[in-house]
PDBQT receptor file of N, H, CA, C and O in Angstrom, charges set to zero:
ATOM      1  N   UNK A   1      82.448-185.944-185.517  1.00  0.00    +0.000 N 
ATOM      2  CA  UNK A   1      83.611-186.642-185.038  1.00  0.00    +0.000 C 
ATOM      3  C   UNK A   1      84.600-186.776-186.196  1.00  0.00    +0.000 C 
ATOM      4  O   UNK A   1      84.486-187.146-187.364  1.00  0.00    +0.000 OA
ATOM      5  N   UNK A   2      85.511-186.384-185.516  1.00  0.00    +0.000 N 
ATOM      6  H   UNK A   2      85.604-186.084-184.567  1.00  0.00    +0.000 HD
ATOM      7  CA  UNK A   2      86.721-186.534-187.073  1.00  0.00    +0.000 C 
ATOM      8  C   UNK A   2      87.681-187.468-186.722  1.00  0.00    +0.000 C 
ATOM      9  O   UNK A   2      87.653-187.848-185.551  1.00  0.00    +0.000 OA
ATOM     10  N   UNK A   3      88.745-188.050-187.650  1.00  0.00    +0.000 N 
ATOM     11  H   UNK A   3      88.768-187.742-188.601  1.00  0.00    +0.000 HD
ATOM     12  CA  UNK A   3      89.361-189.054-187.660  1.00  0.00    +0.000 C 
ATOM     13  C   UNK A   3      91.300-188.336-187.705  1.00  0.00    +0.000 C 
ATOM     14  O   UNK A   3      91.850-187.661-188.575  1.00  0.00    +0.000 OA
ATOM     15  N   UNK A   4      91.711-188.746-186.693  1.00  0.00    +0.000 N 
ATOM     16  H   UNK A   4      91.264-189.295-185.986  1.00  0.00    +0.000 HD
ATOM     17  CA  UNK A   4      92.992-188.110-185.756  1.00  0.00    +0.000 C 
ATOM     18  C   UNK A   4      94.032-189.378-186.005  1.00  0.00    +0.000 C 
ATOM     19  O   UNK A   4      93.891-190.520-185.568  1.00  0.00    +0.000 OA
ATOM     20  N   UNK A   5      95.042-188.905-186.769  1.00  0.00    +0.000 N 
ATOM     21  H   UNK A   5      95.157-187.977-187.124  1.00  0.00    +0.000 HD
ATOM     22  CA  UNK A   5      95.933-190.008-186.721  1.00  0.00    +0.000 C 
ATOM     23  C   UNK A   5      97.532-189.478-186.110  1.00  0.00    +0.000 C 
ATOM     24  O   UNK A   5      98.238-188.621-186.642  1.00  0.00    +0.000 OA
ATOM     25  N   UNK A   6      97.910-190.414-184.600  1.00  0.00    +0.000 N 
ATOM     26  H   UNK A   6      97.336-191.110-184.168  1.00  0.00    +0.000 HD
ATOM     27  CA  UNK A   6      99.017-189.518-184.114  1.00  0.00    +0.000 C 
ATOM     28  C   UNK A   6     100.351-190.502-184.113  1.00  0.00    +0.000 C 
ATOM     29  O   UNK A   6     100.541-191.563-183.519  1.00  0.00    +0.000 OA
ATOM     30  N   UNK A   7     101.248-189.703-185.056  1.00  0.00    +0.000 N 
ATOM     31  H   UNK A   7     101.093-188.841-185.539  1.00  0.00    +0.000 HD
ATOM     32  CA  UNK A   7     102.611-190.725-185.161  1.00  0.00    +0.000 C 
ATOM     33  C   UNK A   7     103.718-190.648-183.494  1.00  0.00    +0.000 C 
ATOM     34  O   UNK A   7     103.807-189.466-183.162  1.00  0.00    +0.000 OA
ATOM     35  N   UNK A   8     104.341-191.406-182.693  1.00  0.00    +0.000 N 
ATOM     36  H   UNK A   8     104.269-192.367-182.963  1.00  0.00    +0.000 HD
ATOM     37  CA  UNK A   8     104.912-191.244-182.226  1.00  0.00    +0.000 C 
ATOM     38  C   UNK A   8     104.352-191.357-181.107  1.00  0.00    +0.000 C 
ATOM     39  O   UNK A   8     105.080-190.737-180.331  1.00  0.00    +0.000 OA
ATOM     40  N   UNK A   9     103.267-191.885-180.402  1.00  0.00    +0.000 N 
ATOM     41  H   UNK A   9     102.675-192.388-181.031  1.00  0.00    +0.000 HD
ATOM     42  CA  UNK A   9     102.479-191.933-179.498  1.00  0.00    +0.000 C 
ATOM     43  C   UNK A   9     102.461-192.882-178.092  1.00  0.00    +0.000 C 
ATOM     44  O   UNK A   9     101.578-193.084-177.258  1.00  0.00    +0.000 OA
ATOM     45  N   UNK A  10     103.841-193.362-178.225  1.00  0.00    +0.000 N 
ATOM     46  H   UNK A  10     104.558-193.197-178.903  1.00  0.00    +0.000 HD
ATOM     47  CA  UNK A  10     104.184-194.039-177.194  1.00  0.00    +0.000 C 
ATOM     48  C   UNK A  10     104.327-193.442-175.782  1.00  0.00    +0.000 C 
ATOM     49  O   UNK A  10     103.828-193.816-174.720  1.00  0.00    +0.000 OA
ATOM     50  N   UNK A  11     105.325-192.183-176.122  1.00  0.00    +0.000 N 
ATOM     51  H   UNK A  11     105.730-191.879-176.985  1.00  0.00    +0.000 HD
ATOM     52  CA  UNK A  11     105.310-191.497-174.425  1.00  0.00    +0.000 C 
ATOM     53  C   UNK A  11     104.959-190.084-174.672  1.00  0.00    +0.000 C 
ATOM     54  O   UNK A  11     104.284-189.895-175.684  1.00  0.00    +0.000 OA
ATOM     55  N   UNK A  12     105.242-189.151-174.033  1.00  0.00    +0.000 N 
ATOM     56  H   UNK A  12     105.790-189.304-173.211  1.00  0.00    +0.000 HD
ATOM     57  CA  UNK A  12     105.372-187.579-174.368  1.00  0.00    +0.000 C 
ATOM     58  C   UNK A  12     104.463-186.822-175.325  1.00  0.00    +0.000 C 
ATOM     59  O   UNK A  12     103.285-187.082-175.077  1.00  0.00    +0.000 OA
ATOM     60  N   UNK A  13     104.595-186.099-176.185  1.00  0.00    +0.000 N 
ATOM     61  H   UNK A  13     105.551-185.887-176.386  1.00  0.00    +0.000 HD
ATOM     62  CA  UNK A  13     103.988-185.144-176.545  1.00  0.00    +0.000 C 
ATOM     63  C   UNK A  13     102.787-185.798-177.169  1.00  0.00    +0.000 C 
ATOM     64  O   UNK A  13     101.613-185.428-177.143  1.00  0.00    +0.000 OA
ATOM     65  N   UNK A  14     103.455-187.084-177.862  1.00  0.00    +0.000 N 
ATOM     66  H   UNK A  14     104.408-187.385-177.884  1.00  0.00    +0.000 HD
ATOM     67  CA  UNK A  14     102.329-187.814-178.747  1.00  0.00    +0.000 C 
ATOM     68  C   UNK A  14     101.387-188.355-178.023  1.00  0.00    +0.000 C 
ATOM     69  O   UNK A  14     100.242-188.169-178.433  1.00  0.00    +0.000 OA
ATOM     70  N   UNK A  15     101.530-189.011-177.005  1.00  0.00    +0.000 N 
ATOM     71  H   UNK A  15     102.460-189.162-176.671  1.00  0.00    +0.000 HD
ATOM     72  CA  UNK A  15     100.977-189.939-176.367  1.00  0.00    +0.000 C 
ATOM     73  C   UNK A  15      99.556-188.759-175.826  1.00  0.00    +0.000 C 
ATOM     74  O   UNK A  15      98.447-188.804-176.358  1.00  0.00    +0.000 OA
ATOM     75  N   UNK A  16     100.013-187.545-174.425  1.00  0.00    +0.000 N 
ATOM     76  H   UNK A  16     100.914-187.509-173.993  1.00  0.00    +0.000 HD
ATOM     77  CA  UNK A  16      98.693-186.784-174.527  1.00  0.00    +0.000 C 
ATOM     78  C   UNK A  16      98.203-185.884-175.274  1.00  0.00    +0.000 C 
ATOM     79  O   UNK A  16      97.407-184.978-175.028  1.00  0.00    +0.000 OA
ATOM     80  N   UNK A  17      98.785-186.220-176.303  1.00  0.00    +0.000 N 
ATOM     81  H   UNK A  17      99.432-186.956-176.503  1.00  0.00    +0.000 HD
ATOM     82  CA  UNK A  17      98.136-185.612-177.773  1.00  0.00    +0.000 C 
ATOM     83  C   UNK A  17      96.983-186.422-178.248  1.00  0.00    +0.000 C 
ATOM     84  O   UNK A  17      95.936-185.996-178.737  1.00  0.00    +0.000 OA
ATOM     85  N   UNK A  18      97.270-187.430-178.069  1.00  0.00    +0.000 N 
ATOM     86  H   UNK A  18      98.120-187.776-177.672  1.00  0.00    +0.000 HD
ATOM     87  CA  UNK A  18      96.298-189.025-178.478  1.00  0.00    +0.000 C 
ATOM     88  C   UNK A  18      95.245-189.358-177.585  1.00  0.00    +0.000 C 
ATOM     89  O   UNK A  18      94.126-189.822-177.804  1.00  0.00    +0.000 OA
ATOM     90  N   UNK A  19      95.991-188.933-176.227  1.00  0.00    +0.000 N 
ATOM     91  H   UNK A  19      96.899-188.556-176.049  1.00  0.00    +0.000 HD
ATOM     92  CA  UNK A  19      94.413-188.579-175.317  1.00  0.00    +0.000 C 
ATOM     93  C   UNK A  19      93.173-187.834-175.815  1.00  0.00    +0.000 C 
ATOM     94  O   UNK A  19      92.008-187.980-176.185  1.00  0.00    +0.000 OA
ATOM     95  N   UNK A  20      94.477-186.644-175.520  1.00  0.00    +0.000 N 
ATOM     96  H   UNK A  20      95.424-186.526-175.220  1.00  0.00    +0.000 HD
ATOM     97  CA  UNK A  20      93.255-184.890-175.579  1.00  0.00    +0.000 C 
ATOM     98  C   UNK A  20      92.457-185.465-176.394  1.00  0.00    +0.000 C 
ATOM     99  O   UNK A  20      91.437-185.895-175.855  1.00  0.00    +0.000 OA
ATOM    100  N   UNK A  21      92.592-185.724-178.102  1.00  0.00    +0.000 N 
ATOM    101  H   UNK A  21      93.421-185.375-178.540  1.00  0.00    +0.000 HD
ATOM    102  CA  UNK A  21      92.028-185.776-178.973  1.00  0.00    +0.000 C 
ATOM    103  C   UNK A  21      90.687-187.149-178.739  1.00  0.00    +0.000 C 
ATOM    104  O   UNK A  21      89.603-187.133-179.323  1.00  0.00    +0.000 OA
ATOM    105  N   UNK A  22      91.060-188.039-177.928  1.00  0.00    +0.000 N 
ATOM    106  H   UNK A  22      91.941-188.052-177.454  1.00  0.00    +0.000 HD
ATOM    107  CA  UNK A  22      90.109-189.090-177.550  1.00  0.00    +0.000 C 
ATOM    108  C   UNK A  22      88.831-188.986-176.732  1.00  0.00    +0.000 C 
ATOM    109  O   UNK A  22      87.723-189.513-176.833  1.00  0.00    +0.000 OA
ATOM    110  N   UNK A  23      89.552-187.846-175.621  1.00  0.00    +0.000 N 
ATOM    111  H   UNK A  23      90.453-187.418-175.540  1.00  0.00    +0.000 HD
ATOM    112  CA  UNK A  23      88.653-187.317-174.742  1.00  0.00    +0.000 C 
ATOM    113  C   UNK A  23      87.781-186.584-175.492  1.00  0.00    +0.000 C 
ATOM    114  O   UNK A  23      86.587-186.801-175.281  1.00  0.00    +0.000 OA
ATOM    115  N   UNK A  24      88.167-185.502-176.585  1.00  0.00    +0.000 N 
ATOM    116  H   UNK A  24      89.137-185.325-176.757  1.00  0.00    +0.000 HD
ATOM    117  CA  UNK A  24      87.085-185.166-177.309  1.00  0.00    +0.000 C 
ATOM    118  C   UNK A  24      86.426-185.376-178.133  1.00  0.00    +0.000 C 
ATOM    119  O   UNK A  24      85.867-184.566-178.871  1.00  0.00    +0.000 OA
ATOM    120  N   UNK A  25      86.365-186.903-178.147  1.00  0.00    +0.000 N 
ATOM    121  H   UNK A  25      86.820-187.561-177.547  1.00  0.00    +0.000 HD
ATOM    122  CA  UNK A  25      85.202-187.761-178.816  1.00  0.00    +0.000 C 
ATOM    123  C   UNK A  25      85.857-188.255-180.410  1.00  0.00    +0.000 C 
ATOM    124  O   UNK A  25      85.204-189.080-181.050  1.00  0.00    +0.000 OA
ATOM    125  N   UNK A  26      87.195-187.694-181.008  1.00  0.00    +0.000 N 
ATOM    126  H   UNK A  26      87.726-187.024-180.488  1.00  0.00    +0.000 HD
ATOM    127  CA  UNK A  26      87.930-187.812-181.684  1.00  0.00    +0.000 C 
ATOM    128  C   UNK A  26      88.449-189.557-182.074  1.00  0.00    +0.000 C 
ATOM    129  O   UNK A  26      89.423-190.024-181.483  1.00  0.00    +0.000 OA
ATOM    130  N   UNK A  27      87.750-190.315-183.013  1.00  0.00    +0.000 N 
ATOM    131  H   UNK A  27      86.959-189.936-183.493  1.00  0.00    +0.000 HD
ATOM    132  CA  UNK A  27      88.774-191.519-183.091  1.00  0.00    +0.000 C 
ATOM    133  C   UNK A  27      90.062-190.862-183.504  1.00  0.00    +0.000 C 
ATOM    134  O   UNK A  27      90.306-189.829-184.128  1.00  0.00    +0.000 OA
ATOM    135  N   UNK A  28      90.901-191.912-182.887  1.00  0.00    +0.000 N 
ATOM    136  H   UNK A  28      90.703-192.752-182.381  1.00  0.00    +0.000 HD
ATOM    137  CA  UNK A  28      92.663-191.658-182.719  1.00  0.00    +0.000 C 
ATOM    138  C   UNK A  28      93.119-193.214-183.455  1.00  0.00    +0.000 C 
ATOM    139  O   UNK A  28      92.699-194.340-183.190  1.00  0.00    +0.000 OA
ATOM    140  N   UNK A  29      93.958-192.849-184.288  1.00  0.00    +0.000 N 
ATOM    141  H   UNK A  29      94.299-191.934-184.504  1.00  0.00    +0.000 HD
ATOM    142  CA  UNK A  29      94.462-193.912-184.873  1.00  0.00    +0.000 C 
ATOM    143  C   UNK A  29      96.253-193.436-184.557  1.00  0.00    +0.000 C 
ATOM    144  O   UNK A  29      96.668-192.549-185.302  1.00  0.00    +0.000 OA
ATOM    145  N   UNK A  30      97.009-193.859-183.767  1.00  0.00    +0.000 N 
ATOM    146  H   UNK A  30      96.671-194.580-183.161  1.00  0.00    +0.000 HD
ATOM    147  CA  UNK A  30      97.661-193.800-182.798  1.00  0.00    +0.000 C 
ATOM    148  C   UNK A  30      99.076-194.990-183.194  1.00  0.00    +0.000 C 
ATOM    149  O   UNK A  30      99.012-196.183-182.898  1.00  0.00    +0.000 OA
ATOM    150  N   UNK A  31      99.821-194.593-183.630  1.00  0.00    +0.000 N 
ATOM    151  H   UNK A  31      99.873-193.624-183.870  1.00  0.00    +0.000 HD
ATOM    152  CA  UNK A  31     101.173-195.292-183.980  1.00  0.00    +0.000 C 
ATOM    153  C   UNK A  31     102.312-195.353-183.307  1.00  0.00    +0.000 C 
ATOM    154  O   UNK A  31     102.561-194.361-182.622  1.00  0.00    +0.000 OA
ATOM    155  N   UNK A  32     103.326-196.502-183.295  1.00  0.00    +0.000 N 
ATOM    156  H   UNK A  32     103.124-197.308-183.851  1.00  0.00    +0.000 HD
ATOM    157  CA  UNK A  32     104.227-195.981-182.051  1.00  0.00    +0.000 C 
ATOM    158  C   UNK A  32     105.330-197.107-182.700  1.00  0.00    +0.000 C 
ATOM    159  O   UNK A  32     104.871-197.981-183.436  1.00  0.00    +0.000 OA
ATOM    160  N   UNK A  33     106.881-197.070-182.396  1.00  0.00    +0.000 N 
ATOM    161  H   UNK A  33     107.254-196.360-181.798  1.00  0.00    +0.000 HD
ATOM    162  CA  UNK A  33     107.863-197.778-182.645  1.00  0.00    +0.000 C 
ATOM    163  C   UNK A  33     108.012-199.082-182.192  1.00  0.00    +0.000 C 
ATOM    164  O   UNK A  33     108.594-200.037-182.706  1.00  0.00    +0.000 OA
ATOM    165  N   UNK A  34     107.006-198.914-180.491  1.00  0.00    +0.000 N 
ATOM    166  H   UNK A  34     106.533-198.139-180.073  1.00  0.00    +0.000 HD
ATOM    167  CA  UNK A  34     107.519-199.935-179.555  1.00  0.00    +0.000 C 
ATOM    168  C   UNK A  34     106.324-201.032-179.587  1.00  0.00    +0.000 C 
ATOM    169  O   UNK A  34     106.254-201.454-178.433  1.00  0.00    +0.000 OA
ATOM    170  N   UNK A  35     105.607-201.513-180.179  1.00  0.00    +0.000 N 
ATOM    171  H   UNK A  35     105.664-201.170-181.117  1.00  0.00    +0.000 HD
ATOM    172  CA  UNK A  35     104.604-202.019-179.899  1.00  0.00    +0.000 C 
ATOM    173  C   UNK A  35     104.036-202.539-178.474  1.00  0.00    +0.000 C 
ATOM    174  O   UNK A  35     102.897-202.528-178.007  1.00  0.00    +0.000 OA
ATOM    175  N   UNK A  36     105.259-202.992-177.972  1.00  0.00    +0.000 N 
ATOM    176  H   UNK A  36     106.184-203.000-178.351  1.00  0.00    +0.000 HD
ATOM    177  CA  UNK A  36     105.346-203.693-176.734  1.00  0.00    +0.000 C 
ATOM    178  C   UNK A  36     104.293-202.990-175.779  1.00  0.00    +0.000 C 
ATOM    179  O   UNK A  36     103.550-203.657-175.059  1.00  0.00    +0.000 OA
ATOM    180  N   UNK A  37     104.270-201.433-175.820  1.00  0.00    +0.000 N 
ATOM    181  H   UNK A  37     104.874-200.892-176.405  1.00  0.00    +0.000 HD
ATOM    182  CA  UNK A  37     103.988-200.392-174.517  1.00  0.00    +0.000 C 
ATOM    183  C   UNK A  37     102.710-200.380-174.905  1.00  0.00    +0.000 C 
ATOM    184  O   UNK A  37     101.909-199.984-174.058  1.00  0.00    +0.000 OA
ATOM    185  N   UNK A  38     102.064-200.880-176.520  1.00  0.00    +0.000 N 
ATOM    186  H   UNK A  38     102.714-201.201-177.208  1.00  0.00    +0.000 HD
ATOM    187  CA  UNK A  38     100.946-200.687-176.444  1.00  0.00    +0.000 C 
ATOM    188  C   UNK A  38      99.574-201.021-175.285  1.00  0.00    +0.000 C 
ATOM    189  O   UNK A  38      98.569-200.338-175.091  1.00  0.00    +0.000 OA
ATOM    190  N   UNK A  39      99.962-202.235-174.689  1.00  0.00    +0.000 N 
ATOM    191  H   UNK A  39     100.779-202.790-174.847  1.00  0.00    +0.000 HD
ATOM    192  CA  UNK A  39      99.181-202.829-173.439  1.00  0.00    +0.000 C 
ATOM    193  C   UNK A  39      98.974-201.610-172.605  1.00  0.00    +0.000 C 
ATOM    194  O   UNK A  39      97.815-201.367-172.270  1.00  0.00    +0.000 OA
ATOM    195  N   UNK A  40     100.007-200.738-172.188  1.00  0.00    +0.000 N 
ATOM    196  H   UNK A  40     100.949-200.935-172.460  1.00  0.00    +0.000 HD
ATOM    197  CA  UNK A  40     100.175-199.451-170.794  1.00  0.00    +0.000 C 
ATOM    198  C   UNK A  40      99.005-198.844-171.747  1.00  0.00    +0.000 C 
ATOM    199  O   UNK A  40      97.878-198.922-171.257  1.00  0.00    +0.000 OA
ATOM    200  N   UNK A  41      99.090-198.334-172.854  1.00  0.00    +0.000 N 
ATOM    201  H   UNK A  41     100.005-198.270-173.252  1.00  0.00    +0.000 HD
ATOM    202  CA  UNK A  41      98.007-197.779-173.530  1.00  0.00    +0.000 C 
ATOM    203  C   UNK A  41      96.821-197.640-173.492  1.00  0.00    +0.000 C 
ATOM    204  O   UNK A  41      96.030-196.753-173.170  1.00  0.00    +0.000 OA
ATOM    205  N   UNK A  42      96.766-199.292-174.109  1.00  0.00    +0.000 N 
ATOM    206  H   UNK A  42      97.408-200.012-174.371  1.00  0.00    +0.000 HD
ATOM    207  CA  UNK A  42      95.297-199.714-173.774  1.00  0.00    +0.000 C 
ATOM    208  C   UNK A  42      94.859-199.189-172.278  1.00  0.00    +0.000 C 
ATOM    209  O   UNK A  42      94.034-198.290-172.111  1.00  0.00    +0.000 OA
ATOM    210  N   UNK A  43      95.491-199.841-171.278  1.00  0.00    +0.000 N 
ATOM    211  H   UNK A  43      96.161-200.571-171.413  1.00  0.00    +0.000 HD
ATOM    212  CA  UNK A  43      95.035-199.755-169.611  1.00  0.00    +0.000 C 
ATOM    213  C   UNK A  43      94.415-198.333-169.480  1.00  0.00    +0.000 C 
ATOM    214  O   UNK A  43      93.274-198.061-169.107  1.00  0.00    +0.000 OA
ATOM    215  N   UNK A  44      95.691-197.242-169.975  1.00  0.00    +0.000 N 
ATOM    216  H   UNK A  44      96.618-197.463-170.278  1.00  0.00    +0.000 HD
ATOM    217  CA  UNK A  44      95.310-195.632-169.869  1.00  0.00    +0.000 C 
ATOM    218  C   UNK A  44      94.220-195.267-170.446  1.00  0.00    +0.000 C 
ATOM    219  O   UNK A  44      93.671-194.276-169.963  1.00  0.00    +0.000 OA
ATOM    220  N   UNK A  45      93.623-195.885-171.546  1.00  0.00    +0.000 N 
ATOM    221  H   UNK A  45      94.069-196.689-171.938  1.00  0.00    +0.000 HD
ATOM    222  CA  UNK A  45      92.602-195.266-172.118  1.00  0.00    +0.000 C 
ATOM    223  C   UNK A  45      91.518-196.008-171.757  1.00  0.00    +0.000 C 
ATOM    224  O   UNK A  45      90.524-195.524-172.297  1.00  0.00    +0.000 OA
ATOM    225  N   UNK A  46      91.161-197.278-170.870  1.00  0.00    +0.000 N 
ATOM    226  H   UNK A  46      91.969-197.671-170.431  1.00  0.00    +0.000 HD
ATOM    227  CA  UNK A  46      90.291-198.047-170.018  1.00  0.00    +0.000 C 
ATOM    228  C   UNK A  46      90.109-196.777-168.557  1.00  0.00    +0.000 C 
ATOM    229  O   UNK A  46      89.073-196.201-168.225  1.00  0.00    +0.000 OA
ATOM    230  N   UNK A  47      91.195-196.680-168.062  1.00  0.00    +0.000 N 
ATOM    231  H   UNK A  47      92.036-197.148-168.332  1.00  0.00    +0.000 HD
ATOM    232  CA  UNK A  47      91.063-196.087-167.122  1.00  0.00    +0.000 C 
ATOM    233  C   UNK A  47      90.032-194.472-167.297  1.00  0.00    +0.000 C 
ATOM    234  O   UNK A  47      89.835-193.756-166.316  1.00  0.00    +0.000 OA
TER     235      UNK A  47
């Protein structure tokens, strides 16, 4: 397991970039401008 750090990860490229890499067992250390959206985040990666 390797350690994935994705800048910009709020919507778009970053964001299922931060998936893919989660789904494949990848910790994601996952940064974003808005903090706020982090909650939608969390939910997506519960789901």
């Amino acid at each position: 397991m390797k350690n994935v750090l994705i800048t910009g990860e709020s919507r778009g490229i970053g964001r299922e970039t931060a998936l893919a890499f989660g789904r494949a067992g990848h910790n994601v250390f996952a940064t974003m401008r808005s903090p706020n959206k982090a909650a939608d985040y969390r939910q997506q990666i519960k789901d």
